[in-house]
MARLOVEX-416817 format. One record per residue: x, y, z of N, C-alpha, C in turn. Coordinates in pm, whole numbers, plus 50000, padded with zeros to 5 digits. Example, Ala and Ser with C-alpha at 12.3 -4.5 7.8 and 13.67 -1.06 7.14 Angstrom:
513194943150780512304955050780513204967050780;512854977550708513674989450714512905000350787;
***
This chain:
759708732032667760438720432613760598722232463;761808721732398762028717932260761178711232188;761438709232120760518702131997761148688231995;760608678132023761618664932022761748660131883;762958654631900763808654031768763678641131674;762298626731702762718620731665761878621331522;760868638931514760458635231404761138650531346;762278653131323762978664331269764138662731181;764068657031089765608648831005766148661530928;767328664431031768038671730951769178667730854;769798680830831771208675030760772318662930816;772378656630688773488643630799774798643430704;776078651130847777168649830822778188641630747;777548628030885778718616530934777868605130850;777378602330744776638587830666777388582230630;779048585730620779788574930595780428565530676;780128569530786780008564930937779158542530913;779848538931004778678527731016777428533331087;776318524131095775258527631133775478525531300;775768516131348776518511631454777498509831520;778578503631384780018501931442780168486931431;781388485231440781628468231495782468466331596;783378477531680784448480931705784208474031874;784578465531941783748464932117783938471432200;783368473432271783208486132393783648483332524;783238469532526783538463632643784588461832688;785178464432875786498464832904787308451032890;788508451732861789268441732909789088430032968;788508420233006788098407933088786818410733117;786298415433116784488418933092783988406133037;782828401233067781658391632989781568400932854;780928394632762780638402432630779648394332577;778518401632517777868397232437778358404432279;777408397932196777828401532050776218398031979;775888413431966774578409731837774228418631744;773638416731636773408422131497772518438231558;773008447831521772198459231559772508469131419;771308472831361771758482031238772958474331158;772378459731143773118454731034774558451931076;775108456231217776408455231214776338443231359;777588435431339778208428531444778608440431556;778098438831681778258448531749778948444931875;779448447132012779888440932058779388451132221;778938438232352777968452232416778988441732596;779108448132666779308443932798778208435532865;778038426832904777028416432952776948409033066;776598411633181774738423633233775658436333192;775218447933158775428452933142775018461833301;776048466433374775358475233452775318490133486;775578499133380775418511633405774778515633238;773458511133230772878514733150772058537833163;772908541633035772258559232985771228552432891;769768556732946768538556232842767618571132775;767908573332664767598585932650766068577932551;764928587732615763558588232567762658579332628;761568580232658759988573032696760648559732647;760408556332550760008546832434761498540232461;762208545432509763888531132514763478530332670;763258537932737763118534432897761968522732896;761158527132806760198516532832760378503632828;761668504632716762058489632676762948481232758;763748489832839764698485832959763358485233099;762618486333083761738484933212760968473333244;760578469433059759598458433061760478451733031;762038448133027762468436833072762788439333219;762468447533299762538446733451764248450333497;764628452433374766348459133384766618470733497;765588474433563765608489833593766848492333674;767298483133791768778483833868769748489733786;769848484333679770748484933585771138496833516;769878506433566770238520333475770658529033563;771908537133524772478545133587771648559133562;771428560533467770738574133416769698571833308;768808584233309767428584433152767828601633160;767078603532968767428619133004765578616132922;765158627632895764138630632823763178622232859;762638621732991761748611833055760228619733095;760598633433115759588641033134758588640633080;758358637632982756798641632915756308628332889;756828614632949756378604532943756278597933028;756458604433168756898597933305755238594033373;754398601333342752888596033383752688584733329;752878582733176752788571333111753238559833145;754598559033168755918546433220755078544533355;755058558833421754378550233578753368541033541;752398545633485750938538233446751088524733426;751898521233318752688508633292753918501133346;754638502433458755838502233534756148501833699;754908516233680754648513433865756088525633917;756208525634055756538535834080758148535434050;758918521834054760098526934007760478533233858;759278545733820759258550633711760428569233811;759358568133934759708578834028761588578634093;761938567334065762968565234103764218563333972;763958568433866765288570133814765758578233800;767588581633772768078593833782768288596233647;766848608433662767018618033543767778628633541;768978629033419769678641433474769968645533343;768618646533230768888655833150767268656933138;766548673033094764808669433102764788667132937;765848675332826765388669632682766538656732648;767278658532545767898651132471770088654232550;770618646832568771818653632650772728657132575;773578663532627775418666632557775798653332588;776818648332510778048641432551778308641032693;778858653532693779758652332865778328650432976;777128653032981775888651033039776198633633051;776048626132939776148612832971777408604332993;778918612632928779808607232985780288606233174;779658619633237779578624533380779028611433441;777908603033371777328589233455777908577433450;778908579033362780248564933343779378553033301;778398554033212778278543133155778518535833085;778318522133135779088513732991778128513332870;777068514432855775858509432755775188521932726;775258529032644773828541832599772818531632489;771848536032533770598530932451769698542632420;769998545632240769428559232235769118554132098;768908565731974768328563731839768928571531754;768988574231629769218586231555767788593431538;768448604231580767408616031656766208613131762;766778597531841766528594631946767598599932063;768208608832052769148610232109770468608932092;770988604731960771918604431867772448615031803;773058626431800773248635931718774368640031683;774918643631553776228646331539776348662331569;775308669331581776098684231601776008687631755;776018673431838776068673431974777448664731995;777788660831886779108649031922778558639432001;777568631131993776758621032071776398614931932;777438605631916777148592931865777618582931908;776948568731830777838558631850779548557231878;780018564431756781428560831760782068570731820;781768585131867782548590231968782268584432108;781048577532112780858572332232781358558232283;782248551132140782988543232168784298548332184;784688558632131785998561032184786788568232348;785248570532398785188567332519784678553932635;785248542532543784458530032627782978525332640;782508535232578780278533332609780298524732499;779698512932503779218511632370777548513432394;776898520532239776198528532191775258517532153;773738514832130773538506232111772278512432006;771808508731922770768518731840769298511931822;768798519631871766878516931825767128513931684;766468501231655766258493631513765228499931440;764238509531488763558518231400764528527031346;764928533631408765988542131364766858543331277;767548527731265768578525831167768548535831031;769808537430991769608548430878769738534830773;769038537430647769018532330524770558536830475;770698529030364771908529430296772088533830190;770848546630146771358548930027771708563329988;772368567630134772718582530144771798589230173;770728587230188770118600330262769898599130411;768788605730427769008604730608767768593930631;766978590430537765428585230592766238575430678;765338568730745765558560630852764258542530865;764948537030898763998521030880764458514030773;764468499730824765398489830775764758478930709;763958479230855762598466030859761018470330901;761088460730870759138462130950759228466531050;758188471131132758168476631259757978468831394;757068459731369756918450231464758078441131425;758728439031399759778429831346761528437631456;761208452631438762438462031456762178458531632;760678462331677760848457031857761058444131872;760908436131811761468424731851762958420431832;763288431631765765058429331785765608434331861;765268447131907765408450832044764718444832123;764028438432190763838433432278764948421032317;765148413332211765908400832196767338407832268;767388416632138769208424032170769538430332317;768548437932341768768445232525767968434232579;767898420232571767538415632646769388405332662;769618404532619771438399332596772378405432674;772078418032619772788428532675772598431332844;771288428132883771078433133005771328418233100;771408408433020770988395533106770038392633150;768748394733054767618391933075766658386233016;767138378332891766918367632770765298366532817;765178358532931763928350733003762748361532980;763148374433010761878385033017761918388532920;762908390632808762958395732681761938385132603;761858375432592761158361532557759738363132632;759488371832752758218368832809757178377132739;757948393932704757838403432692757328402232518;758028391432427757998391432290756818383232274;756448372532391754968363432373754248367532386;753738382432509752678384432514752188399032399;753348404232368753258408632218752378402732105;753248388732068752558379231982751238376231999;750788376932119749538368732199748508379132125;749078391232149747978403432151747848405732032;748808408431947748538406031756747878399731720;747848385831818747018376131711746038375831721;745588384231868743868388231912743308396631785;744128405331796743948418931710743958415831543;744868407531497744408401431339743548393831311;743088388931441741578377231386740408385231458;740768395931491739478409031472738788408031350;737418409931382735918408631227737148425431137;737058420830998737618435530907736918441130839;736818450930791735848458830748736068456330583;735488456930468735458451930305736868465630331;737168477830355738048486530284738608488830408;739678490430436740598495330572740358510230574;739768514730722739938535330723740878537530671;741408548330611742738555630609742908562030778;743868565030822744118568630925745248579230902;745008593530955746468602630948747268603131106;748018598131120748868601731255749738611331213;748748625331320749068637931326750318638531427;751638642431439752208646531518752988661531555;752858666431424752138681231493752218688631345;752158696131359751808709931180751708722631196;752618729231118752668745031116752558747430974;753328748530853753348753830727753498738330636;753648726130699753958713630703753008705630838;753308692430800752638680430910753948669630901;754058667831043755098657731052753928642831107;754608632131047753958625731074754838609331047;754418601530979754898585031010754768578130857;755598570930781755828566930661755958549330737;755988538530646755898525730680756748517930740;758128525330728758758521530866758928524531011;757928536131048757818539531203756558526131256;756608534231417755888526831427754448524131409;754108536231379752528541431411752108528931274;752698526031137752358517231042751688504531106;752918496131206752348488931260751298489031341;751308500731446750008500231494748518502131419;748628509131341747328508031217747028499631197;748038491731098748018479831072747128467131150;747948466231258747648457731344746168458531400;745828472931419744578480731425743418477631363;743938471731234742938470131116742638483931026;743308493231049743548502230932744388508130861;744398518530753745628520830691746098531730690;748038533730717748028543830720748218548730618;747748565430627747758572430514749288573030430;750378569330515751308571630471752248560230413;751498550330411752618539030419753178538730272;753038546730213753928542230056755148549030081;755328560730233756338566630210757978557930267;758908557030253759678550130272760678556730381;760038558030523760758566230593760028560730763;760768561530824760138563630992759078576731004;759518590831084759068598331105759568609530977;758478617730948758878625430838757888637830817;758278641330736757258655430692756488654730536;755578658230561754428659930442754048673030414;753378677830310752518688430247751798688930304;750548695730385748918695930369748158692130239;748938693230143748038690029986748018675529983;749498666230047749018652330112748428648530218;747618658130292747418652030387745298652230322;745538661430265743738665930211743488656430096;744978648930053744428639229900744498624729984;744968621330073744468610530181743048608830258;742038620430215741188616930293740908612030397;741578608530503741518607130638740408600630725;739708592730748738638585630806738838594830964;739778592131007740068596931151741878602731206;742148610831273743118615831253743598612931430;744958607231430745468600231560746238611131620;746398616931712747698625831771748668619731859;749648627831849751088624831919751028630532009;750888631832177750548640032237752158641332338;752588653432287753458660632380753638674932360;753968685432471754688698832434755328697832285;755408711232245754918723832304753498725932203;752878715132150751658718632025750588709932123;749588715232177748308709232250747578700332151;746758693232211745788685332144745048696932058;744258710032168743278717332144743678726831987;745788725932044746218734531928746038729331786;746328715531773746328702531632744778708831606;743878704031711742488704131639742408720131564;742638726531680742138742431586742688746331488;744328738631446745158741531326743638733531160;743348720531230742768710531150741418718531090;740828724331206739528731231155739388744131100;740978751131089741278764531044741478760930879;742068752830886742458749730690741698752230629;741658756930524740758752030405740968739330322;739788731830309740028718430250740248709230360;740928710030479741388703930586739438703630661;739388711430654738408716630774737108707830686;737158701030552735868697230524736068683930494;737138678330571736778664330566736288658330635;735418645130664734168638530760735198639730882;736468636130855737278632030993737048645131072;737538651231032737398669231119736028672531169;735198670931037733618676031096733278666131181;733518652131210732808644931295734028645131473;734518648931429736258649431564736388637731557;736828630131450736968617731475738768617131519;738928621031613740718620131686740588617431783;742038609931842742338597431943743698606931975;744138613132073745088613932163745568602432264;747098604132236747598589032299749218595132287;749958594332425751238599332469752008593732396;753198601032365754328597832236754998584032258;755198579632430755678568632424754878554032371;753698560532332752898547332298753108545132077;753458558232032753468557931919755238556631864;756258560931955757198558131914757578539331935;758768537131862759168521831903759598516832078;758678508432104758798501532211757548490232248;757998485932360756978475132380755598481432407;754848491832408754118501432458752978499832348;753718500032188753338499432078751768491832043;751768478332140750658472932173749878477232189;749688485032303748658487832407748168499932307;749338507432231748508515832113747318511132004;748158502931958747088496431857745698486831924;745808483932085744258481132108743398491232084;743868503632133743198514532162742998520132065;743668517631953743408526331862742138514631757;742258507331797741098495031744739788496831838;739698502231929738558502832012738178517431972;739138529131965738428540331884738158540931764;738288531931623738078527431503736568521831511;736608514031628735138505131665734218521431709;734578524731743733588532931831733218545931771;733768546031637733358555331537732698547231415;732708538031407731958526531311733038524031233;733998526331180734838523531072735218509831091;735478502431205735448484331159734708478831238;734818468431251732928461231302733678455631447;732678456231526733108456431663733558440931704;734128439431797735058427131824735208426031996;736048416532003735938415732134737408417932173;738258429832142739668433632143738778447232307;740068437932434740018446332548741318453832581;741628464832528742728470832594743028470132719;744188466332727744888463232873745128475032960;744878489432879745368498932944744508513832879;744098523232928743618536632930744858547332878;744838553632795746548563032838746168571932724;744358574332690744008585032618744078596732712;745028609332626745188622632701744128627832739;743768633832801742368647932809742778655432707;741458658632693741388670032553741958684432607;
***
């Protein structure tokens, strides 16, 4: 499997592009909804019923509103499909996957959908001709992960808003879109419910630093304060190492990752870089290899769909508050994860 793309920001062509569009997608006498996505008035077919979901983390979000009829196709489901079952149940086994990474154009135009629900470099790409607006000029309207959104000041970073703030606009928005307001609303309370367990958690006088590793060769890619992993820290009761940077997913030095000091180091767990591979990169460094985090293994493996944006995001930050507890770094509480979905080593 490729290297998935949503932490790889390359060159960007098309930024003079809207982020979204305003243009509607929807046919002729069609129902229509209309909501704010990447800042733009957008315009989406409503129920929408031939939903393309490209990645873990958007399937997840069309699932836990119970949309699943509704999807004609997912591409890049593979390396998260144990996960979605875990949380979803078996109509995880029953969708038609018909791309295993990220698709072409004609891959998702072949499923005649009216609705794609994808990201920039969620499945968004201009040197694939899979964007929004070629995908409106074939009738789809394109709908964009609110982490994702590109900033406006010409470059490529990406994030608009807060993070817990960005799933709840997707949830609201594909909950419109799908005709499913009621679960979108069920889905956003028990969110709320669980934050508020998790912020009136006992705190420690100094928050850990925390590095969310998602993988490293001559560089470390990893998470700045608009992805999601911020919020899950956060919410966690610790800090991430990265949050001054002004970006979603991104790349760092090792010389930042050794002047962060690191309490404990989180992984992204998918192909083609192993858990076993991160650790042995961590304990090969110099300088890397002598911080408490490394010498004690203080790392938490947890599948990508739990660290990218989606409703999933939760069930990260219990877990990542119960492995914080269980290394001493904040004082123990009575926070019960709803769910298991630490990898094997």
């Amino acid at each position: 499997m490729s290297r998935p793309l949503p932490l790889l920001i390359g060159a960007v062509a098309l930024l003079a592009l809207p982020a979204c569009g305003s243009g509607p997608a929807a046919q002729p006498g069609a129902s229509s909804v209309t909501v704010t996505n990447c800042g733009s008035q957008v315009s989406f077919p409503s129920p929408a019923k031939r939903l393309f979901v490209n990645d873990g983390n958007l399937i997840a979000l069309t699932l836990a509103l119970r949309a699943q009829d509704q999807i004609a196709a997912v591409s890049s489901v593979q390396r998260d499909a144990a996960t979605l079952k875990r949380h979803y149940g078996e109509v995880v086994d029953k969708l038609n996957s018909v791309a295993p990474e990220y698709p072409s154009r004609e891959t998702v135009l072949a499923q005649r959908p009216d609705v794609m629900v994808a990201g920039w470099s969620y499945g968004y790409a201009e040197d694939k001709q899979l964007t929004p607006a070629t995908l409106r000029q074939q009738n789809v309207a394109a709908y964009v992960l609110t982490e994702s959104c590109r900033q406006s000041d010409g470059k490529a970073a990406r994030g608009v808003v807060e993070p817990w703030q960005a799933l709840r606009e997707d949830l609201a928005n594909l909950g419109k879109i799908t005709g499913r307001t009621t679960e979108a609303d069920q889905v956003t309370a028990d969110l709320d419910t669980r934050l508020k367990t998790l912020r009136e958690a006992p705190k420690p006088a100094t928050p850990p630093t925390v590095f969310v590793f998602d993988s490293g060769t001559d560089s470390v890619y990893s998470s700045g304060r608009f992805g999601a992993p911020e919020a899950i820290l956060t919410a966690a009761g610790a800090r991430n190492a990265l949050s001054d940077v002004d970006d979603t997913w991104t790349k760092v030095s090792w010389e930042r990752v050794a002047a962060a000091k690191p309490d404990a180091f989180l992984f992204v767990d998918y192909p083609p870089q192993t858990y076993a591979d991160k650790v042995a990169l961590l304990k090969a460094r110099a300088g890397i290899n002598e911080l408490p985090a490394v010498k004690e293994n203080r790392f938490l493996n947890l599948p990508y769909a739990l660290w990218t944006s989606g409703p999933l995001n939760i069930d990260a930050a219990e877990q990542v508050r119960k492995a914080l507890e269980g290394w001493g770094l904040v004082p123990a509480s009575g926070v019960t994860p709803k769910s298991d979905d630490r990898v094997a080593n």
